[in-house]
C-alpha positions as CSV (number, residue, x, y, z in Angstrom):
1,X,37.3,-7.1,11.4
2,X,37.1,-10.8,12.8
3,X,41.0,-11.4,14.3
4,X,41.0,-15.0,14.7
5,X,38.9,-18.5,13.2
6,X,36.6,-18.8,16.7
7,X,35.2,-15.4,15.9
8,X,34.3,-16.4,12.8
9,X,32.5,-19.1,13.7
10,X,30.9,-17.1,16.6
11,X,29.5,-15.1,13.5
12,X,28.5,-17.9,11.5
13,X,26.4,-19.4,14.0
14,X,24.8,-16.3,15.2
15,X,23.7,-15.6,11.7
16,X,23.0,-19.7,11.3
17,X,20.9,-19.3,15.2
18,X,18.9,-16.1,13.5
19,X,17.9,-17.4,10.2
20,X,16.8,-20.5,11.8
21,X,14.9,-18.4,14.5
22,X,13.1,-16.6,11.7
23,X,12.1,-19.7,9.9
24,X,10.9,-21.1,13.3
25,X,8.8,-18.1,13.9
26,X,7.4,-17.6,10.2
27,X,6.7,-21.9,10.4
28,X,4.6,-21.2,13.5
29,X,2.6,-18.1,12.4
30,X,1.9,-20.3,9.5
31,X,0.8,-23.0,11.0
32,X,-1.3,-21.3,13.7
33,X,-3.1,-19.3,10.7
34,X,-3.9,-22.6,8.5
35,X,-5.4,-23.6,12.2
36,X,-8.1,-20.6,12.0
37,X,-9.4,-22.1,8.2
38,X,-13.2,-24.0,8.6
39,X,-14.9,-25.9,6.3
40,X,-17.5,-23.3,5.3
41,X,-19.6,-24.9,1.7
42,X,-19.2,-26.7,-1.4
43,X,-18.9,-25.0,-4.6
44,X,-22.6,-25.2,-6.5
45,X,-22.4,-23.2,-9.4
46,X,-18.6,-21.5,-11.3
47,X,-20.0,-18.6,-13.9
48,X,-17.5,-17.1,-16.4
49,X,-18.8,-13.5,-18.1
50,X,-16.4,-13.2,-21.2
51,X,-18.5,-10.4,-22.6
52,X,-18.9,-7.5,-19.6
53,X,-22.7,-6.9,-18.9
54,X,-23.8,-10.3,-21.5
55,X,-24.8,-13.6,-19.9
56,X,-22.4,-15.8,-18.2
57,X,-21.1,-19.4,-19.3
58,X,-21.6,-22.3,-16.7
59,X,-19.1,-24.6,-16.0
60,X,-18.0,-27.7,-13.7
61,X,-14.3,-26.8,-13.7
62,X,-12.6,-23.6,-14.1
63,X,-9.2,-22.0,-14.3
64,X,-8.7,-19.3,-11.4
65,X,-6.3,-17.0,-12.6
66,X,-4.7,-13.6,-11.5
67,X,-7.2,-12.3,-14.4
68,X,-10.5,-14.0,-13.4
69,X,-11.5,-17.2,-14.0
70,X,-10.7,-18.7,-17.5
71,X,-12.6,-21.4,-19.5
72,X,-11.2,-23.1,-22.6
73,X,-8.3,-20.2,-22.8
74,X,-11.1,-17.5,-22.1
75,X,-11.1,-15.1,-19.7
76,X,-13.7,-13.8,-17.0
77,X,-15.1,-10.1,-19.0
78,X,-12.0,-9.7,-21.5
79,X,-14.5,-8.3,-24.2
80,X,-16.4,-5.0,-23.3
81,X,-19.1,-2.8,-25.4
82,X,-17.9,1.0,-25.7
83,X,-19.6,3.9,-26.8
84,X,-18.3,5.9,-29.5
85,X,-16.2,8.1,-26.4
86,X,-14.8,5.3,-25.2
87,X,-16.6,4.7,-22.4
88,X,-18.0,1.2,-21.4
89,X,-21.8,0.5,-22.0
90,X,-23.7,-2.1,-19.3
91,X,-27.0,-3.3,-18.5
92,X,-27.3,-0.1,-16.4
93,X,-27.9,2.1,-19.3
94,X,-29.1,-0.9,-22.1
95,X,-30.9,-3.9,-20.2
96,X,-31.1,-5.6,-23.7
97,X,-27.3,-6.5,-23.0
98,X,-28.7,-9.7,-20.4
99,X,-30.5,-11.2,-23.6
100,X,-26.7,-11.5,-25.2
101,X,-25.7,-14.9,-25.1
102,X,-22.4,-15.6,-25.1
103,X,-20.4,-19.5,-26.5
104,X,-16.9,-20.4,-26.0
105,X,-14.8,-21.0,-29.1
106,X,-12.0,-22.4,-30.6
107,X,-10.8,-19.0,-31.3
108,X,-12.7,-16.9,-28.5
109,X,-16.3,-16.6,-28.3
110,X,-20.0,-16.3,-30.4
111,X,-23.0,-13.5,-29.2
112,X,-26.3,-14.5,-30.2
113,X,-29.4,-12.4,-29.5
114,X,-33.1,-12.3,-30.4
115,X,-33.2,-11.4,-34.0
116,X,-29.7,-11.4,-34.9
117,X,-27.4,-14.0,-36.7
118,X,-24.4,-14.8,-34.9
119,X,-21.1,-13.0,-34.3
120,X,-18.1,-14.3,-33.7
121,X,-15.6,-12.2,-31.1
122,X,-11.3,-13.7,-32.2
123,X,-9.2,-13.6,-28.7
124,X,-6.1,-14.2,-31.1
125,X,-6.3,-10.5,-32.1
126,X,-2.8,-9.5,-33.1
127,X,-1.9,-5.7,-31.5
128,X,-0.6,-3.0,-34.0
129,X,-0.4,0.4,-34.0
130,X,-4.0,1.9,-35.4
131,X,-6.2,-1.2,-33.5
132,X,-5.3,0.0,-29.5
133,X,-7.9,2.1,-27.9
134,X,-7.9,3.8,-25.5
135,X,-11.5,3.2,-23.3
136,X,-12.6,3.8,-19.3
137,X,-14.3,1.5,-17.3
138,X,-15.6,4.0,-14.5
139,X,-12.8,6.2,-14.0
140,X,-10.6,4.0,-15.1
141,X,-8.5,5.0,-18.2
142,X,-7.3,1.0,-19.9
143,X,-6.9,-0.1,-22.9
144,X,-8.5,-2.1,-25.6
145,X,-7.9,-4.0,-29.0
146,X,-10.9,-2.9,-31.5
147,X,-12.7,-6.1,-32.5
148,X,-13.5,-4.3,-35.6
149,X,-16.7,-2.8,-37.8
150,X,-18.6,-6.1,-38.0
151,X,-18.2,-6.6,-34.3
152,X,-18.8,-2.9,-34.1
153,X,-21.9,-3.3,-36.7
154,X,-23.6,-5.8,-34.4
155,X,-23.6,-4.4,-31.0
156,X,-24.8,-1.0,-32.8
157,X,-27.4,-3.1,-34.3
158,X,-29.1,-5.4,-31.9
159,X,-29.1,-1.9,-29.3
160,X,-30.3,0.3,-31.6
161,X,-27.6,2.7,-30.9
162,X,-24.8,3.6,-33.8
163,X,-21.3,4.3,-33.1
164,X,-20.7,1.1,-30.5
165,X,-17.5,-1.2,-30.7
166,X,-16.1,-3.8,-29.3
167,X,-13.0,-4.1,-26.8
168,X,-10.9,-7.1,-26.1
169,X,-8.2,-6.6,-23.6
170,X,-5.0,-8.2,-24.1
171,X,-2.2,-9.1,-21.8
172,X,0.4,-7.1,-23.7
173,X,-1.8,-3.9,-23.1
174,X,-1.0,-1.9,-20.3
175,X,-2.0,-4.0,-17.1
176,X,-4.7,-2.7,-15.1
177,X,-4.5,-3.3,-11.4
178,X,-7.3,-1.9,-9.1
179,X,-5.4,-1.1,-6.0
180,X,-5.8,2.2,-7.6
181,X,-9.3,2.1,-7.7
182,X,-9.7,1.1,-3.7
183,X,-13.1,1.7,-2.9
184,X,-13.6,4.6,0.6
185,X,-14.1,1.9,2.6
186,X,-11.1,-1.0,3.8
187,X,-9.7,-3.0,1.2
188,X,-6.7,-5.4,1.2
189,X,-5.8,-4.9,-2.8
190,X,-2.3,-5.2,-3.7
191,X,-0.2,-3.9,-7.2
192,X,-0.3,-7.3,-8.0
193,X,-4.4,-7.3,-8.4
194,X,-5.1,-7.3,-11.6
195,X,-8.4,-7.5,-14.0
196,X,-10.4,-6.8,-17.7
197,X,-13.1,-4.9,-17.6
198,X,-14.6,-6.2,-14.4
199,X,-16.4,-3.2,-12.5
200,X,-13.9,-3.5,-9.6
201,X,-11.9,-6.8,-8.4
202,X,-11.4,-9.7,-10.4
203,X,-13.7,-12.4,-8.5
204,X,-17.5,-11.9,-6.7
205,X,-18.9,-14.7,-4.4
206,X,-22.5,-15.3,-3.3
207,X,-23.9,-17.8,-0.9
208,X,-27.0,-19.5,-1.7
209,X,-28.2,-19.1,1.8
210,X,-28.0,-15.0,1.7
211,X,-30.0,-15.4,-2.1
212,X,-32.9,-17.2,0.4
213,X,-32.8,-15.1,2.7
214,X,-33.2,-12.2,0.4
215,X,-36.0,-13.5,-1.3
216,X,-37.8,-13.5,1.6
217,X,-38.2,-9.7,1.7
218,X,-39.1,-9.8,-1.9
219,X,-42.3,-10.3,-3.9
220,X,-40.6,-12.1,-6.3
221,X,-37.7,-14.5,-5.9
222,X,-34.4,-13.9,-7.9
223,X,-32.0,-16.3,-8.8
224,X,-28.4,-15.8,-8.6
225,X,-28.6,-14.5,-12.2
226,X,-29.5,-11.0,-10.7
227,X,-26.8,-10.9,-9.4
228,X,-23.8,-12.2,-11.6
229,X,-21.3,-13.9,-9.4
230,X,-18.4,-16.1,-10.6
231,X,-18.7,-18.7,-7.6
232,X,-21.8,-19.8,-6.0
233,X,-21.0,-21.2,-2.4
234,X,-23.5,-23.7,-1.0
235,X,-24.0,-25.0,2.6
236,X,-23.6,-21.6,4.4
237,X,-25.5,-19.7,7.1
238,X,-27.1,-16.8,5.2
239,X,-25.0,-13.6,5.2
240,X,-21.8,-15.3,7.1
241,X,-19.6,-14.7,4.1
242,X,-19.8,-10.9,5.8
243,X,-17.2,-12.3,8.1
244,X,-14.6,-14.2,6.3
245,X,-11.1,-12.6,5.7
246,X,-9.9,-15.7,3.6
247,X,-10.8,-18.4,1.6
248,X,-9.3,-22.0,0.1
249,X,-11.2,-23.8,-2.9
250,X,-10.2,-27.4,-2.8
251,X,-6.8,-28.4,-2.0
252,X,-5.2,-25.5,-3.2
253,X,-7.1,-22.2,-4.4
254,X,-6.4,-19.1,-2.1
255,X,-8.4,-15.7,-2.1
256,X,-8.5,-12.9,0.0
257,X,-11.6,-11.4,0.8
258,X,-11.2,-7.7,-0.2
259,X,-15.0,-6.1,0.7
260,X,-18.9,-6.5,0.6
261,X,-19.3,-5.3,-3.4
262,X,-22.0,-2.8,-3.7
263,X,-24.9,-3.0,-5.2
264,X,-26.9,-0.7,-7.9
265,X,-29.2,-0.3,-10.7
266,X,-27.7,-3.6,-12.7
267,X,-29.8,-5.9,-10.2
268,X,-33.0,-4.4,-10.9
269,X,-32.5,-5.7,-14.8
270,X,-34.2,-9.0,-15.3
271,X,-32.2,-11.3,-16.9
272,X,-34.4,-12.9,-18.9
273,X,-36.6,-10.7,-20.5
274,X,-33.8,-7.6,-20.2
275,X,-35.7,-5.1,-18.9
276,X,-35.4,-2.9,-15.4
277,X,-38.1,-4.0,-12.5
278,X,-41.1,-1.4,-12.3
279,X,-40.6,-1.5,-8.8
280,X,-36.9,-0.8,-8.1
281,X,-36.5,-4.2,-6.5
282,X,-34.4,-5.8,-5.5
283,X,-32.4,-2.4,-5.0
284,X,-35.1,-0.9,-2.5
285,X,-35.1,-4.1,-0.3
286,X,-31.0,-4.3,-0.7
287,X,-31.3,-1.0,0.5
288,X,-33.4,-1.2,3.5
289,X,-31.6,-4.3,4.9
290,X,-28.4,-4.5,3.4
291,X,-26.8,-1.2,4.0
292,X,-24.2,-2.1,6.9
293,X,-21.7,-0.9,8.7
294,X,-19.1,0.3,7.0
295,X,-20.6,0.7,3.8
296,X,-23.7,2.8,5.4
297,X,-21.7,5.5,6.1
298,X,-21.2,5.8,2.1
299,X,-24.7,5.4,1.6
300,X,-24.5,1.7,-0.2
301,X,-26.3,-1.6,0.3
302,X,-23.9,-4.8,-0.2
303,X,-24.6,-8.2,-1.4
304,X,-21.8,-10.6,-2.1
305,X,-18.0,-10.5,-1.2
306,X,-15.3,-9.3,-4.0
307,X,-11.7,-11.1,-3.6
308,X,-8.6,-11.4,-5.1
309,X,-6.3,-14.6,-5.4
310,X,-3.2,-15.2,-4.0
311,X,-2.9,-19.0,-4.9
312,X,-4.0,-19.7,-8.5
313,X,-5.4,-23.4,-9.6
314,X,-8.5,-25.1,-10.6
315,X,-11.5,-25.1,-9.2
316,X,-14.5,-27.0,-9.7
317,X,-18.1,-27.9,-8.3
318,X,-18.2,-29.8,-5.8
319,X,-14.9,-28.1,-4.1
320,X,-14.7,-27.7,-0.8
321,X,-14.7,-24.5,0.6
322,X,-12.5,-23.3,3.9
323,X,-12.6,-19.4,5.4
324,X,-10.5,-17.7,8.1
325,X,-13.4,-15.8,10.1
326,X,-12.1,-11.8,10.8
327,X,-10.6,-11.7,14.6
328,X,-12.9,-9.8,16.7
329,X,-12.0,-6.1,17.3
């Protein structure tokens, strides 16, 4: 109990002296941390994949959003192909899928493939009762709203392989955030981390200087297409990306970097003819020179860096790019 109007005021300014203490403090830190950000690149190239495992749609200005990049109210892999169990169908297992083309809509998106008319995917699906499915992406139960038999019809068609459908995840579906789905190695995923149907986390840079230096292990040179990033970085020393804890995009953008993203059988598909390389390439090269520490220890081979945003905004080519490098242990 405070007896008298001076002890009071003793209390007041204590608390008034520790609050302004702790914004001194948290001010600093912040200011000593925006210190550590470098220029790094410029954006070249800003890929959205609306359809999982179907080509991507290039763009000079995107929407990054807790949910992946979004173009003309589209998100980044909000449709996914299922097999008749649910479970989601990629290149891996049908390398006709990189022939899919995919065009934003008014109302959502259009697939086109070699010898098949066009179908057109609605994001304005409403949700009821009997259209929610439940489907996995790895081991990861989510949801889905069914995009219907002729959607269904198409997919089945054009792969040769009956019972397919067609998922669109909606917001109002259970959320799926893939701090559950940390990979064995370290990751910096929150609750907060959300995504569709991506395999993992919600965003996947490349430089253009790690693509050349790649290439020259390989026979044949790939283009970023192999490889099916959302945001190409230009200007960079080849590989340094391995060593970047954050990023800023323009003026306001913020990702964190979460971890190298593995690499499998999907980058041996050629994306335009949709078929797998004879010779394993470029997963036997990835392999041989991109299997690092940590991720050796786990047997993979990493190309790329998957991140998550903090600070949501526009980007667009051209964009500067900043990067905290990771403190030395």
């Amino acid at each position: 109990m405070l007896e008298n109007i001076d002890d009071r005021l003793k209390f007041l300014l204590g608390l008034t002296a520790a609050a302004t203490a702790k914004y001194l403090a948290t001010w600093w830190l912040r200011e000593k941390r925006q210190d550590r950000f470098e220029l790094v690149g410029t954006v070249k190239e800003l890929i959205c994949y609306p359809v999982k495992s179907c080509k991507g749609v290039y763009v000079d200005e995107a929407e990054c959003t807790k949910f992946g990049l979004k173009v003309d109210g589209v998100f980044d892999r909000h449709w996914m192909v299922t097999r008749d169990n649910g479970r989601f169908l990629s290149q891996r297992q049908e390398p006709k899928m990189a022939l899919i083309t995919v065009k934003v809509t008014e109302s959502g998106v259009e697939l086109s493939a070699p010898g098949m008319s066009p179908c057109q995917l609605s994001r304005d699906i409403q949700k009821t009762r009997n259209n929610i499915s439940k489907c996995t992406v790895w081991d990861c139960n989510t949801q889905g709203l069914d995009c219907g038999d002729a959607a269904g019809q198409w997919v089945s068609q054009y792969l040769g392989k009956p019972g397919l459908r067609v998922m669109f995840y909606s917001h109002d579906l259970e959320k799926r955030t893939f701090i559950n789905e940390t990979k064995p190695w370290f990751t910096r995923t929150l609750e907060t981390d959300y995504c569709g149907y991506a395999d993992w986390a919600t965003y996947l840079f490349l430089t253009t200087s790690s693509l050349e230096a790649l290439n020259k292990h390989l026979k044949k040179p790939l283009t970023m297409k192999s490889f099916r990033p959302n945001i190409v970085i230009d200007g960079t020393d080849a590989f340094e990306e391995d060593d970047w804890e954050e990023i800023i995009i323009g003026d306001k953008v913020q990702m964190r970097c979460l971890s190298a993203c593995d690499r499998c059988v999907l980058t041996t598909v050629d994306p335009e003819k949709g078929v797998k390389s004879e010779d394993g390439e470029p997963l036997k090269t990835l392999k041989r020179i991109r299997s690092i520490p940590p991720y050796d220890k786990y047997n993979e081979c990493v190309f790329g860096i998957n991140a998550a945003p903090d600070v949501c905004g526009t980007v667009q080519v051209g964009d500067p790019v900043y990067a905290i490098r990771k403190l030395q242990q």
